[in-house]
C-alpha positions as CSV (number, residue, x, y, z in Angstrom):
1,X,-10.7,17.0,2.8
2,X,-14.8,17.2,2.2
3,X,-13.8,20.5,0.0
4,X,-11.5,18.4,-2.0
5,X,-13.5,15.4,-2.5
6,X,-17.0,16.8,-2.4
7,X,-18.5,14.6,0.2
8,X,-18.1,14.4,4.4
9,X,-15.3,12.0,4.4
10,X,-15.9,12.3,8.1
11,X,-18.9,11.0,9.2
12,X,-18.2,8.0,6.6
13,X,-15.4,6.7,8.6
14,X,-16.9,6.8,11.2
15,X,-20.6,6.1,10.5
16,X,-20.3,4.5,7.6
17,X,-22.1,2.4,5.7
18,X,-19.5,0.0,5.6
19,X,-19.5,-1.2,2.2
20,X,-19.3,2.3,1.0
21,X,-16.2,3.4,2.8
22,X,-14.4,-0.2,1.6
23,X,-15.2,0.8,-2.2
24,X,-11.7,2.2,-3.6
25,X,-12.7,5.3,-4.7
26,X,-14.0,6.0,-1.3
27,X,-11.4,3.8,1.2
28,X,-8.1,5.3,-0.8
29,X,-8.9,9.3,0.6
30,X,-9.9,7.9,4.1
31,X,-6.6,5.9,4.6
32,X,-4.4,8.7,3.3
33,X,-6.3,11.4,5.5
34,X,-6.6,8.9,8.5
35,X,-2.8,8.6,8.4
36,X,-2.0,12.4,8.3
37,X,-4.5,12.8,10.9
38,X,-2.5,10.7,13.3
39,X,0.5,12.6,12.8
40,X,-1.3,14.8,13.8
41,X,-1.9,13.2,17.0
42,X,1.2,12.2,17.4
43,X,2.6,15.7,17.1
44,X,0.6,16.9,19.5
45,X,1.3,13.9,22.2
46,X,5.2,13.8,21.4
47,X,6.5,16.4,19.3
48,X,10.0,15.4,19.8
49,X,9.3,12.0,18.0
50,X,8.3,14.0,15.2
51,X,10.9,16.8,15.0
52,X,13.6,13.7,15.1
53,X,12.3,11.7,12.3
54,X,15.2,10.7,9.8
55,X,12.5,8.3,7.4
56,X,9.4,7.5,6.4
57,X,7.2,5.0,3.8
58,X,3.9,4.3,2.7
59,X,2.2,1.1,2.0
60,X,0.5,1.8,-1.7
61,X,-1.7,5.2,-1.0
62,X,0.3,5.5,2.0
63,X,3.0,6.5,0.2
64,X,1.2,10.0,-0.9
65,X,0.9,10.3,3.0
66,X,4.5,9.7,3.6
67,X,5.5,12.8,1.0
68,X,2.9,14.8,2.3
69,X,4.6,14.3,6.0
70,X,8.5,14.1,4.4
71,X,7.0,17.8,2.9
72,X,7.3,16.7,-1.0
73,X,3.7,17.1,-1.9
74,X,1.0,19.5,-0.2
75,X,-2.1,18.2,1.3
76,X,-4.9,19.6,-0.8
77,X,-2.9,18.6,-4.0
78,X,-1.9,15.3,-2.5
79,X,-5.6,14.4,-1.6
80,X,-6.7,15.7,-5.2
81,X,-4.2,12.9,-6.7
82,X,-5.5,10.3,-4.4
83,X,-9.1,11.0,-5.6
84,X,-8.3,10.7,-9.2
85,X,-6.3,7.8,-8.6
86,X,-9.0,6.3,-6.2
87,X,-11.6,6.6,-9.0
88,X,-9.2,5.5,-12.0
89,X,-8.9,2.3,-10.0
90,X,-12.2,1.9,-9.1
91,X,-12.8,2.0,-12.6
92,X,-9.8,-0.7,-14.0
93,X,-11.0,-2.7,-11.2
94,X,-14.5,-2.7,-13.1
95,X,-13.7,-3.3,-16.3
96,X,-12.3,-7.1,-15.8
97,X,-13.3,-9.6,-12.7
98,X,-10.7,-9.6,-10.9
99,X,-8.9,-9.6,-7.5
100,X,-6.3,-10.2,-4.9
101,X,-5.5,-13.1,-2.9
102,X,-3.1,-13.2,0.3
103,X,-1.0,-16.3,0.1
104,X,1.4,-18.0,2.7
105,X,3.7,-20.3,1.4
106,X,6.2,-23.0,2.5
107,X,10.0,-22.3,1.9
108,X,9.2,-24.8,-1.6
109,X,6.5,-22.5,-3.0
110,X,7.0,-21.2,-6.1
111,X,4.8,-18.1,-6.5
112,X,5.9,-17.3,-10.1
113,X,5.3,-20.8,-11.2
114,X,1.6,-21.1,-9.6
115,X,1.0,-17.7,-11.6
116,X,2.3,-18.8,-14.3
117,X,0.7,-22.1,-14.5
118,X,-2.7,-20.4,-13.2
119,X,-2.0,-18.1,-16.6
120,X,-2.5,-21.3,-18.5
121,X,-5.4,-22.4,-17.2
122,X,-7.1,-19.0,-17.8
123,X,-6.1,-19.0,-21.6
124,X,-7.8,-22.8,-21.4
125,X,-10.9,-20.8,-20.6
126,X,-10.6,-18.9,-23.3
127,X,-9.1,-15.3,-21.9
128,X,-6.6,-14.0,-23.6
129,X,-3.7,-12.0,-22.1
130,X,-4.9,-13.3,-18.2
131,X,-3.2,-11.4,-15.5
132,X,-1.7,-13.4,-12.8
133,X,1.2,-12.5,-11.2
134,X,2.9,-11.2,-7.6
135,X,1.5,-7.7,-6.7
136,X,2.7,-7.4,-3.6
137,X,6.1,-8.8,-1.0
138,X,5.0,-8.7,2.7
139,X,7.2,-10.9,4.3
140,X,9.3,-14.2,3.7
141,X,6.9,-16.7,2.8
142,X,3.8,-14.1,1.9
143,X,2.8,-12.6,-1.1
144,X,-0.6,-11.3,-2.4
145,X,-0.6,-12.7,-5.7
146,X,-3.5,-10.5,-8.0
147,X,-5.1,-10.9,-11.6
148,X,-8.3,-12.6,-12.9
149,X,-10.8,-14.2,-10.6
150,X,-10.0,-17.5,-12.4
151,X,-6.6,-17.8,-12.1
152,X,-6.9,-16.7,-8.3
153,X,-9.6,-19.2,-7.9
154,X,-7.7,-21.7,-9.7
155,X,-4.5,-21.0,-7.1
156,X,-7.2,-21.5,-4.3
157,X,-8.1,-25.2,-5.5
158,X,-4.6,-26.1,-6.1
159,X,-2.7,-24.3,-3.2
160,X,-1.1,-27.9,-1.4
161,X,0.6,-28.5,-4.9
162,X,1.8,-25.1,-4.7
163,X,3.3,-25.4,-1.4
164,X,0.8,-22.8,0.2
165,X,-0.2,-23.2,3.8
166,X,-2.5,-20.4,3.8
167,X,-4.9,-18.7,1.0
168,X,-7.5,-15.6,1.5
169,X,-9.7,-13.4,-0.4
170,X,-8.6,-9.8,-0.1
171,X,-11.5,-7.5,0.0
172,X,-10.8,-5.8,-2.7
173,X,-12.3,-4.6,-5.9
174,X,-9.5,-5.6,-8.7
175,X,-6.1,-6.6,-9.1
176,X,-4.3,-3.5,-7.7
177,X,-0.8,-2.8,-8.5
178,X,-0.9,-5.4,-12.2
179,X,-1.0,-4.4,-15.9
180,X,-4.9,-4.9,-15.0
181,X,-4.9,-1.1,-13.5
182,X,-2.7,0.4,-16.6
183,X,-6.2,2.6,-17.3
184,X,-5.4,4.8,-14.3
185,X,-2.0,5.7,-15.2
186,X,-2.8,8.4,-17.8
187,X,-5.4,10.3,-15.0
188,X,-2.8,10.1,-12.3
189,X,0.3,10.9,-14.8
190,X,-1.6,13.8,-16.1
191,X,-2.9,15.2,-12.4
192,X,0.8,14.6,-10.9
193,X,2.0,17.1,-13.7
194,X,0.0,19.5,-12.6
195,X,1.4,19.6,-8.7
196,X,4.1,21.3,-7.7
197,X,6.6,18.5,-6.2
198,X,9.3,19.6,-4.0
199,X,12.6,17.4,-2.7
200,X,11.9,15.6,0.4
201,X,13.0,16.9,3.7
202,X,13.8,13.5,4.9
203,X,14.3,9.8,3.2
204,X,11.3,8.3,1.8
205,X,11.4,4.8,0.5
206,X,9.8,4.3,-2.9
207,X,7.2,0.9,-3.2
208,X,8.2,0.1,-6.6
209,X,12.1,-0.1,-5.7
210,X,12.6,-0.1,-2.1
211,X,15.1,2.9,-2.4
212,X,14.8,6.0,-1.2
213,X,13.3,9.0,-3.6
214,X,16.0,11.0,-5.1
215,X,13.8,14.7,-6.7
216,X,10.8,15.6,-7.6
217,X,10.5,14.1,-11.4
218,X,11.8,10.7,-9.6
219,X,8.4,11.0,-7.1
220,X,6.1,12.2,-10.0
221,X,7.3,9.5,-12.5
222,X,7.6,6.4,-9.8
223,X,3.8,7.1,-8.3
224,X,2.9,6.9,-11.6
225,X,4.3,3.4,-11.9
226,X,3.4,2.3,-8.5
227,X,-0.3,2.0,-9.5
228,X,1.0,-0.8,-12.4
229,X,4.1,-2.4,-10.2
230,X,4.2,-4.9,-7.2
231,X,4.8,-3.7,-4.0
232,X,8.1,-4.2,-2.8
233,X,7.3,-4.0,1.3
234,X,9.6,-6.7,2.1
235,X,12.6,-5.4,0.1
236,X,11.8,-1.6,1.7
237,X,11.8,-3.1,5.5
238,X,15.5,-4.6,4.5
239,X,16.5,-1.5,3.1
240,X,14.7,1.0,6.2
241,X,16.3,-1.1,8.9
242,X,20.0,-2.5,7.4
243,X,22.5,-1.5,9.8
244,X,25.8,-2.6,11.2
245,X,25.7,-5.0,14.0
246,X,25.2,-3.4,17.3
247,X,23.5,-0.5,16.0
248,X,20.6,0.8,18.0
249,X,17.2,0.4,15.8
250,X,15.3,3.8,15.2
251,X,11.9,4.0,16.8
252,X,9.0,2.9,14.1
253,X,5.4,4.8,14.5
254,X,2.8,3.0,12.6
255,X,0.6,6.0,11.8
256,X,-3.1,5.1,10.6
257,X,-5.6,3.0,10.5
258,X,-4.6,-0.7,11.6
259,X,-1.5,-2.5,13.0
260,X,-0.7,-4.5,9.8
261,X,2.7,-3.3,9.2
262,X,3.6,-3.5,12.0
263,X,2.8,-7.1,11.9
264,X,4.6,-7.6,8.5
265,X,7.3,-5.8,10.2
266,X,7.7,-8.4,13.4
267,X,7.8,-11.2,10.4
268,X,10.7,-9.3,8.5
269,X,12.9,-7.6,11.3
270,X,12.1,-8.8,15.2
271,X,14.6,-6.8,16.4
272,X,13.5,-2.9,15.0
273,X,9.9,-4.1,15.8
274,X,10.7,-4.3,19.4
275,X,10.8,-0.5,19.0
276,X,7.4,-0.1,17.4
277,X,4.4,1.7,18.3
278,X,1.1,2.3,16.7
279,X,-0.7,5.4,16.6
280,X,-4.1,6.0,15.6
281,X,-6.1,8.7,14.4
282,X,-9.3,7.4,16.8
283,X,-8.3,6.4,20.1
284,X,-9.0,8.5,23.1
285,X,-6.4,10.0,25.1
286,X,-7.0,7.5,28.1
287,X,-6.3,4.5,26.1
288,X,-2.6,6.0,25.1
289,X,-1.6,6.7,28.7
């Protein structure tokens, strides 16, 4: 990875400083090598679980890890793409104040209406074309609504009209996964041209539909869109776990840093998370016995 991106990747995980490794450009590389690294792990521990696997998906850049694992994309090539697409977003996110902010709501919230209302209130300030919509589905009753600081600040002071329980401030540099990050498409359309993109060997589930990838122009043109699209991770948990009653649910390793889809997965499916298990790229070996 440091021959890729040109700096020990390495020591800042682990060292740090921490506001480095949460810039974009810098936290993007580090989740998708952190991930592969704990298949890694989890290769060497159980094998088996491996060998067996029948799916995979990635949340955002984790979906590069996912074909990198499902044997679509290479690792070099793969980490190249999330570099340029790292620093394309850095950039967007630059260009315009903006953000993301985590929402939950009531059953009555309305998260299209709050943006679009919130979208109103922005061109009373004056912007034109404000960005406020849903960037990404977690679970029922959570979204991460993203777009200009306004309109997510404006969301903030109004959230008990809006039905929302719950609002946060993601740390996060820009509104990730909006028309606000249409910049980086051309740098990672023009890099994912360049990689050789082979079928998967098993399903992966695309973020911008839920579905499974069908060939190679399908991956290179959806990761493309990804960057501009909302994240579909509630829809994809329906689709990954849908089975006929009675049927057994698949075990589910969690492979990277943090436990948070696993979380959005015990709010969307309590059955198949009762089969989960999180692996990480840092614990010692004591800790997993």
């Amino acid at each position: 990875a440091e021959k890729v991106l040109g700096y020990d990747l390495l020591s800042l995980c682990l060292e740090g400083p921490r506001d480095e490794l949460d810039r974009t450009q810098h936290c993007q590389p580090a989740v998708f090598v952190a991930s592969l690294a704990a298949v890694e792990k989890l290769n060497h521990q159980q094998p088996e679980v491996v060998e067996r696997c029948v799916a995979a998906a990635g949340y955002s850049v984790g979906e590069f890890a996912a074909l990198v694992f499902a044997g679509a994309l290479g690792f070099a090539e793969a980490l190249y793409a999330v570099k340029v697409r790292a620093e394309a977003m850095q950039k967007a996110s630059e260009a315009v104040p903006s953000g993301m902010l985590s929402v939950i709501g009531r059953r009555e919230a309305n998260y299209k209406f709050a943006c679009l209302e919130a979208r109103k209130h922005c061109e009373s300030l004056g912007i034109e074309n404000p960005v406020c919509e849903i960037s990404n589905y977690l679970f029922p009753d959570s979204r991460v609504i993203a777009g200009h600081l306004q309109a997510l600040e404006f969301l903030q002071e109004n959230a008990r009209k809006y039905y929302f329980t719950r609002t946060k401030m993601l740390p996060v540099s820009g509104a990730f996964h909006t028309r606000l990050m249409e910049p980086a498409v051309e740098p990672l359309a023009e890099v994912l041209k360049s990689i050789e993109i082979q079928k998967p060997l098993l399903c992966v589930y695309s973020n911008v539909d839920g579905k499974k990838y069908m060939h190679s122009k399908h991956i290179q043109k959806l990761l493309v869109k990804q960057v501009v699209s909302p994240v579909l991770w509630e829809q994809t948990m329906h689709s990954v776990y849908e089975r006929k009653q009675g049927t057994a649910f698949p075990y589910t390793y969690e492979v990277g840093p943090g436990k948070q889809l696993g979380a959005v997965l015990k709010k969307c499916n309590l059955k198949a998370w009762r089969q989960y298990n999180h692996v990480d790229a840092l614990e010692d070996e004591e800790a997993d016995a």
